[in-house]
BAZAVEX-451963 format. One record per residue (C-alpha): residue number from 1; residue in three letters; x, y, z. Coordinates in Angstrom, 3 decimals. Example, Ala and Ser with C-alpha at 12.3 -4.5 7.8 and 13.67 -1.06 7.14 Angstrom:
BEGIN
[1; ala; [12.300; -4.500; 7.800]]
[2; ser; [13.670; -1.060; 7.140]]
END
This chain:
BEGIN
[1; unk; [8.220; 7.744; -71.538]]
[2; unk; [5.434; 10.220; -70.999]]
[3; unk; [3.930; 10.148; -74.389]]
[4; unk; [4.266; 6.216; -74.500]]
[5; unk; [1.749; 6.400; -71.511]]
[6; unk; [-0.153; 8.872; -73.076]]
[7; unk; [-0.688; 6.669; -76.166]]
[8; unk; [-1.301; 3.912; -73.944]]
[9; unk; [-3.755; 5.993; -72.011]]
[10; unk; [-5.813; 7.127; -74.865]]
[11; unk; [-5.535; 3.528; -76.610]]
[12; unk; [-7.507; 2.317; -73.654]]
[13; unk; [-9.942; 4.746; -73.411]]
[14; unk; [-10.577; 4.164; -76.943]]
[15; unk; [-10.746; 0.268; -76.500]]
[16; unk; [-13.499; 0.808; -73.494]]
[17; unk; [-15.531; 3.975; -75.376]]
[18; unk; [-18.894; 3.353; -75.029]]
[19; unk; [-18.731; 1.092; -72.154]]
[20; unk; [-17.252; 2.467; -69.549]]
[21; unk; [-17.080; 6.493; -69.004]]
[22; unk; [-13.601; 7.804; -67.958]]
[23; unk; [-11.980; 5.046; -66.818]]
[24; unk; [-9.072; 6.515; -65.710]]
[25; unk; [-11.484; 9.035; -63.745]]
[26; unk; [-11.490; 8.889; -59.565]]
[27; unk; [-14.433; 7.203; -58.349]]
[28; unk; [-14.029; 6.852; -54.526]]
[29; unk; [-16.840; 9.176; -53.660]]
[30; unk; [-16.344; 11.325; -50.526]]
[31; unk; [-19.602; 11.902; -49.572]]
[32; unk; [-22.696; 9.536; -50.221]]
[33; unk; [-26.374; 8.935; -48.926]]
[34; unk; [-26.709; 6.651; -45.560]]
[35; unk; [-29.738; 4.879; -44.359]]
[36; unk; [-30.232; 3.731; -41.096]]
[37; unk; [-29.165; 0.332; -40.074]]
[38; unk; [-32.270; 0.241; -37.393]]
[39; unk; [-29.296; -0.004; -34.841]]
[40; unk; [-28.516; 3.227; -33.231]]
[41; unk; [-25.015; 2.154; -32.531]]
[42; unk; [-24.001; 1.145; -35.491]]
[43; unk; [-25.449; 4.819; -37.075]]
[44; unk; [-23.574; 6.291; -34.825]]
[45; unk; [-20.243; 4.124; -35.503]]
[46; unk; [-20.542; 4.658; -39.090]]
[47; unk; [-22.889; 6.770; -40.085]]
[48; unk; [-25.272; 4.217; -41.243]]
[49; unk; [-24.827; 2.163; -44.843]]
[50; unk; [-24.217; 3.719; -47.785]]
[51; unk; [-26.052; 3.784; -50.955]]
[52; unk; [-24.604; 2.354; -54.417]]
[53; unk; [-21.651; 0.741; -52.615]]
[54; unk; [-20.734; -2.602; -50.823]]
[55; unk; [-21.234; -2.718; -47.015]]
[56; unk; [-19.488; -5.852; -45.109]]
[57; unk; [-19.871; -7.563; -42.260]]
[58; unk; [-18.195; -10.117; -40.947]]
[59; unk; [-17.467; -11.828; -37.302]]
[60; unk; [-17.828; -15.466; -35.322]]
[61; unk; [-21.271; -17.481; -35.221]]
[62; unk; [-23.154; -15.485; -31.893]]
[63; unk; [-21.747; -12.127; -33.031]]
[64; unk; [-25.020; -9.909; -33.431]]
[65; unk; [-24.978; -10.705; -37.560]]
[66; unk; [-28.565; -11.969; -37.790]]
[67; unk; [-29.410; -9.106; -35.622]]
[68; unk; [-28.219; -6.522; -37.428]]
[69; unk; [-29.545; -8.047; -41.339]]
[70; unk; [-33.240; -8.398; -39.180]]
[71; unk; [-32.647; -4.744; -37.896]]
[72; unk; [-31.654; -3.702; -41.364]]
[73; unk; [-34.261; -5.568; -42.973]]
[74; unk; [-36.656; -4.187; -40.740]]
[75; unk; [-35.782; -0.815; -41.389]]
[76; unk; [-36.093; -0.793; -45.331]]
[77; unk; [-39.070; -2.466; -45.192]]
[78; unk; [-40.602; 0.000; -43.056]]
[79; unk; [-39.702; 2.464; -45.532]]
[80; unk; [-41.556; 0.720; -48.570]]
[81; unk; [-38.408; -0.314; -50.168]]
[82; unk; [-38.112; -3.696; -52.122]]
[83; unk; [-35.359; -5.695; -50.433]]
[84; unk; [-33.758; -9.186; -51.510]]
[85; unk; [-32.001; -11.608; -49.484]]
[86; unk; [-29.380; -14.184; -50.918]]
[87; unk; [-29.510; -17.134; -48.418]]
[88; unk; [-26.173; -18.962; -48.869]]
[89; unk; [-27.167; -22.206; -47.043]]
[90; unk; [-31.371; -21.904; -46.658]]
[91; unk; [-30.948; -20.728; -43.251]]
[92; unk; [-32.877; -17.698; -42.617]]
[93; unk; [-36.245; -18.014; -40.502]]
[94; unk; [-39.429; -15.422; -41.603]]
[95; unk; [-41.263; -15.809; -37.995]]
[96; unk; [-38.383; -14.187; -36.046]]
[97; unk; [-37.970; -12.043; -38.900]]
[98; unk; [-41.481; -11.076; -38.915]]
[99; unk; [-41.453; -10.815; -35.424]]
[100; unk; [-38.479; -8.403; -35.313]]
[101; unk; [-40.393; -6.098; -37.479]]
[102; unk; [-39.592; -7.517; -41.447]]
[103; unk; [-42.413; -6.770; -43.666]]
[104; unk; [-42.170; -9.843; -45.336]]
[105; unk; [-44.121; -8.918; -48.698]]
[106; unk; [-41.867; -6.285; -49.432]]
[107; unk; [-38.839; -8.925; -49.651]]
[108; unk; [-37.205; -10.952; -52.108]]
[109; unk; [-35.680; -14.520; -49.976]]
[110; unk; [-33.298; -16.598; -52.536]]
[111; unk; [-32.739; -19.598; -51.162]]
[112; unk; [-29.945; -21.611; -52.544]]
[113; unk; [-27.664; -24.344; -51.958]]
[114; unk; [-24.329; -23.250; -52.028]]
[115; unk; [-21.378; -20.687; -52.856]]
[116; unk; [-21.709; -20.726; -56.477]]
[117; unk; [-25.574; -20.244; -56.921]]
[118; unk; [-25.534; -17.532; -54.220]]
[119; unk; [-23.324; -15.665; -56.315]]
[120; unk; [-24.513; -16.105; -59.327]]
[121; unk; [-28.505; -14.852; -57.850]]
[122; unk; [-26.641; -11.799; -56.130]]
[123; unk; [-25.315; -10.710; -59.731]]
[124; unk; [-28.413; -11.481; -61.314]]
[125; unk; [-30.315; -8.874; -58.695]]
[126; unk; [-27.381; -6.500; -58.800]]
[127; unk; [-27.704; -6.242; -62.443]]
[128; unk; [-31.984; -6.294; -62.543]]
[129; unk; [-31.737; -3.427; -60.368]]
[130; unk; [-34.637; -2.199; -58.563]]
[131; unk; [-33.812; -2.785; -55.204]]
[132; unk; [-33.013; -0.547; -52.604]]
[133; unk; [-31.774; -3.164; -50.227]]
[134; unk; [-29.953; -6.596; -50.994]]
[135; unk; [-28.210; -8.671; -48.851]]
[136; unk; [-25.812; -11.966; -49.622]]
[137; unk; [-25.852; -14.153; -46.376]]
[138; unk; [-22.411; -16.314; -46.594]]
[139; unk; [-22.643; -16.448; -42.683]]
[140; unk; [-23.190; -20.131; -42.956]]
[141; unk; [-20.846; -20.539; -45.793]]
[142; unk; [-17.185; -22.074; -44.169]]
[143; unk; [-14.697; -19.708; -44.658]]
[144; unk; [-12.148; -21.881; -46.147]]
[145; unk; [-14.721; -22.254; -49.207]]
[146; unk; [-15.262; -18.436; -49.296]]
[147; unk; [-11.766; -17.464; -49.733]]
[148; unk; [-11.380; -19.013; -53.069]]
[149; unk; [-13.830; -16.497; -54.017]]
[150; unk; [-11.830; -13.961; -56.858]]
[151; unk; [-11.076; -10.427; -55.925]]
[152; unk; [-12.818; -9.682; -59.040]]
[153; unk; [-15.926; -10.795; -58.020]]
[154; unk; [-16.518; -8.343; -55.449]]
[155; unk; [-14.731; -5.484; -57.492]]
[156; unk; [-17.448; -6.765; -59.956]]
[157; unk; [-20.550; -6.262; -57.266]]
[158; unk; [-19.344; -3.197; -55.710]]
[159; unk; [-18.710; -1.407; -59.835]]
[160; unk; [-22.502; -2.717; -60.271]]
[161; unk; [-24.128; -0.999; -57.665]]
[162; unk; [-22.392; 2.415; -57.940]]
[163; unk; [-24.441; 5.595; -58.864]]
[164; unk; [-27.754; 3.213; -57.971]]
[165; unk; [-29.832; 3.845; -54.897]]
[166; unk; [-29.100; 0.291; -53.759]]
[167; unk; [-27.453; -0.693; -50.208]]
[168; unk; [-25.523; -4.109; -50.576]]
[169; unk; [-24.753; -5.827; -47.943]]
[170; unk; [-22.271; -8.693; -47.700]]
[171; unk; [-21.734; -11.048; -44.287]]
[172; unk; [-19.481; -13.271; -43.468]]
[173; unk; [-17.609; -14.973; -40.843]]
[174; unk; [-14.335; -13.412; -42.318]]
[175; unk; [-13.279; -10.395; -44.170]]
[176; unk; [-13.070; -11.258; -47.982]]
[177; unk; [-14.271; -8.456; -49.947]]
[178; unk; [-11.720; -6.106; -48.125]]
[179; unk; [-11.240; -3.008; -49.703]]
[180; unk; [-13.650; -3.470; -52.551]]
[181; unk; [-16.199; -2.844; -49.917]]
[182; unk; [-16.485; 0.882; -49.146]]
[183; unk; [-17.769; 0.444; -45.089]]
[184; unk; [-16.233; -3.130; -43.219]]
[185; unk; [-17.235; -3.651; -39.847]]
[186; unk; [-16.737; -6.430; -37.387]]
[187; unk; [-18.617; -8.401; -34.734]]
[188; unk; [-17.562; -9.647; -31.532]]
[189; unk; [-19.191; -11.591; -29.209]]
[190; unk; [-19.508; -10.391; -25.492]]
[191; unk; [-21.557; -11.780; -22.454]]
[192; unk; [-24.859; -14.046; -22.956]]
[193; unk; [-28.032; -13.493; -21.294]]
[194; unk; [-29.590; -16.782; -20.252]]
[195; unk; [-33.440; -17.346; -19.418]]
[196; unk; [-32.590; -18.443; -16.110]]
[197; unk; [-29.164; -18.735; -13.663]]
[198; unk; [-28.057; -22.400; -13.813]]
[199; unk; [-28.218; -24.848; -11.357]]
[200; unk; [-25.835; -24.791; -8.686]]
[201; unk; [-24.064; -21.309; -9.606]]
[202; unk; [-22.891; -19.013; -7.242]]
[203; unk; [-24.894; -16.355; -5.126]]
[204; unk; [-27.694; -18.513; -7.017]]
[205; unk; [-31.562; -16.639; -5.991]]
[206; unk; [-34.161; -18.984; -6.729]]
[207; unk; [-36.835; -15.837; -6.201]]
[208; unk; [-35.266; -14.044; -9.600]]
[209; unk; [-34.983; -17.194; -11.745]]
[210; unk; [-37.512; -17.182; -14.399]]
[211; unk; [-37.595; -20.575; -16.895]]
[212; unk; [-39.346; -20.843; -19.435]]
[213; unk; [-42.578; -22.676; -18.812]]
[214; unk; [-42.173; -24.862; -22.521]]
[215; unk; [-38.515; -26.111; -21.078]]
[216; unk; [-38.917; -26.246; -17.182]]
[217; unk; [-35.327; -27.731; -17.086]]
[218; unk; [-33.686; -25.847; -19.755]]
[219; unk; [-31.746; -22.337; -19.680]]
[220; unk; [-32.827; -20.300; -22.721]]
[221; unk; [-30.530; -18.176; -24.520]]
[222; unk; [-32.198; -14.756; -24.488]]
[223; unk; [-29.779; -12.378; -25.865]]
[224; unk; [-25.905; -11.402; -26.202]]
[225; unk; [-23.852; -8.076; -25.653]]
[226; unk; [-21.864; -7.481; -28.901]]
[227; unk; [-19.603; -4.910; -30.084]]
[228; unk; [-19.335; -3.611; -33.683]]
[229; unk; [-15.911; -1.986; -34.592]]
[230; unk; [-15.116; -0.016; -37.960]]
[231; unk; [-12.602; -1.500; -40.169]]
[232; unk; [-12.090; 0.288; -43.035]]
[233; unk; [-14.429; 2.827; -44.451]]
[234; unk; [-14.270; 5.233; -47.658]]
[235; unk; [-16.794; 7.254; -47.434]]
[236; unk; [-18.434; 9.998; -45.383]]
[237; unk; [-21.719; 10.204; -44.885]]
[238; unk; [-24.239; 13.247; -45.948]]
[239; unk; [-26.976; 12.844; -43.337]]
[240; unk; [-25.766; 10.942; -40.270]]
[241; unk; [-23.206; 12.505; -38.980]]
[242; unk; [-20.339; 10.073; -36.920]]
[243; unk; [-20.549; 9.935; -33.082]]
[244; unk; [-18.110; 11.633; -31.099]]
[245; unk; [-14.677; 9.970; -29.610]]
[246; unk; [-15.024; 7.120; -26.831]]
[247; unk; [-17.172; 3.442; -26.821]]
[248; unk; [-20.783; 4.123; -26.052]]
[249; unk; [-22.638; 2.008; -24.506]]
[250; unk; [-26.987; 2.303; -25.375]]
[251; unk; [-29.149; -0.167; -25.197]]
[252; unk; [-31.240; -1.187; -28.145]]
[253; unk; [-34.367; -2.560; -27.990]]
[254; unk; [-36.427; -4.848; -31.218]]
[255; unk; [-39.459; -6.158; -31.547]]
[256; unk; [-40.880; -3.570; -29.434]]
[257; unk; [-39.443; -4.796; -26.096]]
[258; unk; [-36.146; -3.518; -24.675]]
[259; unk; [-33.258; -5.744; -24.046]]
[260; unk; [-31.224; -5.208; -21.215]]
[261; unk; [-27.233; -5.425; -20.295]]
[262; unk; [-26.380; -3.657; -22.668]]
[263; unk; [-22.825; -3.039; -21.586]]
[264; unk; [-19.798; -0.351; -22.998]]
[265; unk; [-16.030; -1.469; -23.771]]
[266; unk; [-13.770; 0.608; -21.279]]
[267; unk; [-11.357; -0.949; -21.776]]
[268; unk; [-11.004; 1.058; -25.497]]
[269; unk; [-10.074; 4.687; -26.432]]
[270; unk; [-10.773; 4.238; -29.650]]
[271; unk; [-13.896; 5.687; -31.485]]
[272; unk; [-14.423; 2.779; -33.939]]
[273; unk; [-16.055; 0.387; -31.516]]
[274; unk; [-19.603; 0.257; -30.308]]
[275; unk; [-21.382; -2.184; -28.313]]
[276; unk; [-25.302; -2.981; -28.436]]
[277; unk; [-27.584; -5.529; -27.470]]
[278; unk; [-28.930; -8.680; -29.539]]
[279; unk; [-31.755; -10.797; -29.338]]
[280; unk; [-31.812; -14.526; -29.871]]
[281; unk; [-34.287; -16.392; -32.403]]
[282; unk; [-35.937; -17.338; -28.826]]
[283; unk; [-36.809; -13.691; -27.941]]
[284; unk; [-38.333; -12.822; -30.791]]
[285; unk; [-40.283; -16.062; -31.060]]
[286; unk; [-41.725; -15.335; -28.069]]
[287; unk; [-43.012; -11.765; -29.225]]
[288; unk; [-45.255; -13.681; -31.609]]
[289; unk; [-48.804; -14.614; -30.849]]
[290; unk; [-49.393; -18.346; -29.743]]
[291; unk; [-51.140; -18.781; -32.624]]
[292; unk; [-48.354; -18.732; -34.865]]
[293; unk; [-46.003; -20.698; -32.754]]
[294; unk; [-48.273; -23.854; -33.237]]
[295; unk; [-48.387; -23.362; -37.110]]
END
């Protein structure tokens, strides 16, 4: 029995010589580079996103996604790196990304129309290489359609960016890529922040009510509380080390203007949940000039 696997074994390697080195070698790194997400609380959940693996995200619509791909985005740029953006269903907005910080010439946006062509422009990047940060956006992709999605296609991304430089990131509003993906964290949605208390509610003080002077009747959503909680991870990170034990609860600010209620889940003993502040599309519209508004 043992030297039938060792023929097998070496009629394999054989087969794959030239394309593949050791294949029967163990590739689940230990240790890897992290860069910062831009999101102190999600550094200090998991140590920031690795390098030359596949990073997931997934939660509900409202769950702090967009914030943390703007915060991400944000942060690359900042750092001169050439990022790309697969967007799944043409959905992503440059003001508000501009406005939360995105250096827009130093990114790649792929707009396309579906499941299908978003995969096929993510493996066209992932193989061009060159890219330190690329991102496939199946947020607004339904999740029924994204199940039917093979195992082997993500096996397929996450074997292409391995022993690059390159962060990919993956969102969705459920976990598919599962343990192909080397970091998998999840969103939940918390308490909104509204632009004004609504008519009528209780303990209601006109003096502290602040509406927006565009929508005199309207209440503005101006930001959420959501929590980010660890999945499944692989790796350990070389530079940013993990937080200690307990939920934290720190208040992040973009766009150069703090947010506020940010609040901590006490309710938890665990140390794979953090909870952070996100701004709405509103809040960082309103960070831009008036100028660009009217354009």
């Amino acid at each position: 029995m043992r030297s039938a696997l060792a023929t097998l074994r070496s009629h394999v390697e054989l087969s794959l010589a030239g394309r593949i080195v050791a294949p029967f070698g163990y590739r689940d790194r230990k240790s890897v580079e992290t860069v910062s997400s831009g999101i102190p609380e999600i550094d200090a959940l998991a140590g920031g996103l690795p390098r030359g693996a596949l990073t997931e995200i997934y939660g509900p619509a409202c769950s702090g996604r967009t914030t943390v791909l703007l915060s991400t985005l944000a942060a690359r740029t900042a750092q001169a790196e050439v990022c790309a953006l697969v967007d799944a269903r043409d959905s992503f907005d440059p003001r508000s990304a501009e406005a939360a910080g995105v250096e827009l010439q130093q990114l790649l946006w792929v707009r396309c129309r579906g499941l299908d062509q978003s995969l096929r422009a993510a493996d066209l990047l992932i193989q061009g290489g060159g890219f330190g940060f690329i991102a496939l956006d199946l947020s607004d992709i339904a999740p029924e359609t994204v199940r039917h999605v093979p195992l082997n296609a993500w096996f397929r991304f996450r074997r292409a960016v391995e022993d690059t430089s390159t962060v990919l990131l993956l969102l969705e509003q459920e976990s598919n890529a599962k343990t192909c993906a080397s970091l998998v964290l999840q969103m939940k949605r918390k308490a909104a922040r509204w632009s004004a208390t609504p008519k009528g509610a209780a303990n209601e003080r006109p003096a502290e009510i602040s509406r927006d002077p565009f929508f005199p009747h309207a209440c503005l959503l101006e930001g959420a509380d959501v929590q980010a909680e660890m999945i499944h991870t692989r790796m350990q990170s070389i530079n940013m080390p993990r937080a200690g034990k307990g939920p934290v609860s720190i208040t992040a600010g973009f766009s150069g203007s703090a947010a506020a209620g940010g609040a901590a889940d006490f309710g938890s003993n665990s140390d794979t949940a953090q909870s952070f502040s996100a701004q709405s599309i509103w809040s960082y519209l309103h960070a831009m000039p008036v100028e660009a508004k009217l354009k």
